[in-house]
C-alpha positions as CSV (number, residue, x, y, z in Angstrom):
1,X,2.9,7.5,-14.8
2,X,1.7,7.4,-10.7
3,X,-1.0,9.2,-10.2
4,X,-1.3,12.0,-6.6
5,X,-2.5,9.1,-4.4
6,X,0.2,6.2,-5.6
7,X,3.1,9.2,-5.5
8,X,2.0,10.2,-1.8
9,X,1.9,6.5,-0.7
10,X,5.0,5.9,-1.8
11,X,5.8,8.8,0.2
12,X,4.9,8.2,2.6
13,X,5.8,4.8,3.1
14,X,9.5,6.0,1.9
15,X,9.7,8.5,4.7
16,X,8.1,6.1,7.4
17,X,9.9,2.7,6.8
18,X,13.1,3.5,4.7
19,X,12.0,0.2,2.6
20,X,15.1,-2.3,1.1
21,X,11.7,-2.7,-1.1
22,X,8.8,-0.7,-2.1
23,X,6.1,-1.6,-5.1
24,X,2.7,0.6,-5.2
25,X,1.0,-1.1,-7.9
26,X,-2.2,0.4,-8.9
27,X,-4.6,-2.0,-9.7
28,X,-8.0,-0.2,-10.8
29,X,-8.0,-0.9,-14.0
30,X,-9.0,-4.5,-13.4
31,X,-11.7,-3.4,-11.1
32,X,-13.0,-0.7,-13.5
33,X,-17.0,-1.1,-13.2
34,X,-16.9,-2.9,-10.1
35,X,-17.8,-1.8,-7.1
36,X,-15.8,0.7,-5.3
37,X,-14.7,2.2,-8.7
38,X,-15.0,5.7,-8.4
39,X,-14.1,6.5,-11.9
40,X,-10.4,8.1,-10.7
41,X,-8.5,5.6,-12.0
42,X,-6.9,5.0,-8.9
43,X,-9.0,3.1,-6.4
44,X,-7.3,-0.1,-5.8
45,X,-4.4,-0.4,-4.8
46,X,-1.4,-3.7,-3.6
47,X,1.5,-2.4,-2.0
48,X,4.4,-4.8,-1.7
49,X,6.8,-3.5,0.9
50,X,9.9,-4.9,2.6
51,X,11.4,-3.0,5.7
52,X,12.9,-3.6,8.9
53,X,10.1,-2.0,10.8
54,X,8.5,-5.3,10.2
55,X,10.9,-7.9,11.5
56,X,9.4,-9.7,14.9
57,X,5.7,-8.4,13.7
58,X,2.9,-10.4,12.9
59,X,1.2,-9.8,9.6
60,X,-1.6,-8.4,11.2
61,X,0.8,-5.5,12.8
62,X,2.2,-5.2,10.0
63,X,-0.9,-4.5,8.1
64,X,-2.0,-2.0,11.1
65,X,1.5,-0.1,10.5
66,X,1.1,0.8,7.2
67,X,-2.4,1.6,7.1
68,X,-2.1,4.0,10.4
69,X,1.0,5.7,8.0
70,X,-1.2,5.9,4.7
71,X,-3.5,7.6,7.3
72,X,-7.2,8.5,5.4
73,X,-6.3,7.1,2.0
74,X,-7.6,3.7,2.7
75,X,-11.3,3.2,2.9
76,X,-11.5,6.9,2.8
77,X,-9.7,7.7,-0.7
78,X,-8.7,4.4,-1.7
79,X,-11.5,1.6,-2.1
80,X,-9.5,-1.7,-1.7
81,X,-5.7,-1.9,-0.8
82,X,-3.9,-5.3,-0.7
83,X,-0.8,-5.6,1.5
84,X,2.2,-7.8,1.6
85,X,4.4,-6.9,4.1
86,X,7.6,-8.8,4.6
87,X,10.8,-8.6,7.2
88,X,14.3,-8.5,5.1
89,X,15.0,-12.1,4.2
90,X,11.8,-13.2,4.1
91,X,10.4,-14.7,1.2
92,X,8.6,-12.0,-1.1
């Protein structure tokens, strides 16, 4: 079951982007006792995402537009957050 933090990503990703494709896979439990584990179980994070928002943007925009929508939860509530953002059509 998705924790608070994975069910308001999603969220808010949902809301921003209307995504043809949306995974927010928690991935602490492979960095539990590493660094940035805060014990939550949900600390790191890779979002897979597939929108039109992103077609004509590099991946570095990209990247920029969903972090600027997930707002304070990365770096702030969220320790390490991998991003694949991808155009529809493009290979996944």
């Amino acid at each position: 079951m998705a924790g608070p933090v994975q069910q308001e990503m999603e969220q808010l990703l949902r809301e921003a982007f209307a995504p043809s494709r949306l995974d927010v896979i928690n991935d602490s439990a492979n960095h539990h006792g590493h660094a940035g584990d805060d014990g939550s179980g949900e600390s790191h994070f890779t979002v897979v995402i597939e929108a039109e928002a992103f077609a004509g943007q590099s991946r570095l925009s990209r990247q920029r537009l969903v972090n600027k929508t997930l707002g304070d939860i990365p770096g702030e509530r969220v320790h390490a957050l991998a991003i694949r953002a991808f155009a529809p059509g493009e290979s996944t």
